[in-house]
C-alpha positions in Angstrom: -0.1 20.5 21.2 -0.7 20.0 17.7 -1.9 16.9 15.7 0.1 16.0 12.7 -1.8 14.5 10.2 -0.6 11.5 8.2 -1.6 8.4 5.7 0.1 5.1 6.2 3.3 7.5 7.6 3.5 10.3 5.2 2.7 13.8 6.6 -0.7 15.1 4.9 -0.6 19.0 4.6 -4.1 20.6 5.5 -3.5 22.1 1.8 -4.1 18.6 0.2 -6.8 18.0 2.5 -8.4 20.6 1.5 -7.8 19.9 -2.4 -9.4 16.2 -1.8 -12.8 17.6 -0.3 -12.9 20.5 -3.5 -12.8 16.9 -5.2 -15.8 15.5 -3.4 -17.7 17.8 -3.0 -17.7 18.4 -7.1 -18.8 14.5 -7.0 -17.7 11.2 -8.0 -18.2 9.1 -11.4 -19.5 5.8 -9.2 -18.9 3.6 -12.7 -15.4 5.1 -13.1 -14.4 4.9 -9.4 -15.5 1.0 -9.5 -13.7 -0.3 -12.1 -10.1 1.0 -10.0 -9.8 -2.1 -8.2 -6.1 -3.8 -7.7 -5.0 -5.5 -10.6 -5.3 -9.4 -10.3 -2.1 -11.7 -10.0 -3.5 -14.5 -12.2 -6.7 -16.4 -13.3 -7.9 -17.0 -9.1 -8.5 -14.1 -6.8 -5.1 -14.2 -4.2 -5.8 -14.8 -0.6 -4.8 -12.0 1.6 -2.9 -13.1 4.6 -2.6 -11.1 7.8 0.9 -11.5 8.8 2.7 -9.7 12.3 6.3 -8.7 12.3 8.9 -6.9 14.6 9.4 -3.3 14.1 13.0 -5.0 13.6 12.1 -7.3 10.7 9.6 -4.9 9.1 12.1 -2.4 8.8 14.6 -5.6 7.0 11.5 -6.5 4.5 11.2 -2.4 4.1 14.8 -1.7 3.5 15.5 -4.8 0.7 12.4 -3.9 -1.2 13.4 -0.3 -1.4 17.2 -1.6 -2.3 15.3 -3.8 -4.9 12.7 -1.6 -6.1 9.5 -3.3 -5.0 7.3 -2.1 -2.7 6.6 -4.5 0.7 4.3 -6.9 -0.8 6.1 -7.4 -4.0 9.4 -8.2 -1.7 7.5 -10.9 0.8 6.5 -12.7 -2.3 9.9 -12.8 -3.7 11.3 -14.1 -0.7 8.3 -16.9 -0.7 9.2 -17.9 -4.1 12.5 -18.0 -3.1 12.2 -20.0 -0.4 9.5 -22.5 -2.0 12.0 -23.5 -4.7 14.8 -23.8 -3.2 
């Protein structure tokens, strides 16, 4: 039996495995790899909420945010804005 690799659901090849330890074992810039944190939202850090769903309504939040272009995150938000002013 063999064990398929994979990142958050996408197959990882032993080929780009390979091509991230050449990376790290040629080292890291510490400065530059510190300053690629996630991009704030506005002038207060967010909160990050743990939130459980169905694989039946992830796979709803999943499909609309591809249909609309946003990823997950972007999608849930929508739908909380939506819902907070109505």
């Amino acid at each position: 039996m063999t064990h398929q690799k994979t990142i958050q659901g996408q197959k990882i090849s032993d080929k780009q495995i390979d091509a991230w330890v050449d990376e790290a074992e040629q080292g890291y810039d510490v400065e530059k790899l510190r300053s690629r944190g996630r991009v704030g939202r506005g002038a207060v850090p967010s909160v990050v909420v743990p939130v459980r769903f169905t694989d039946a309504e992830l796979a709803v939040v999943t499909a609309k945010a591809k249909r609309q272009h946003l990823n997950r995150s972007e999608a849930i938000r929508e739908a909380v804005a939506a819902w907070t002013t109505a």
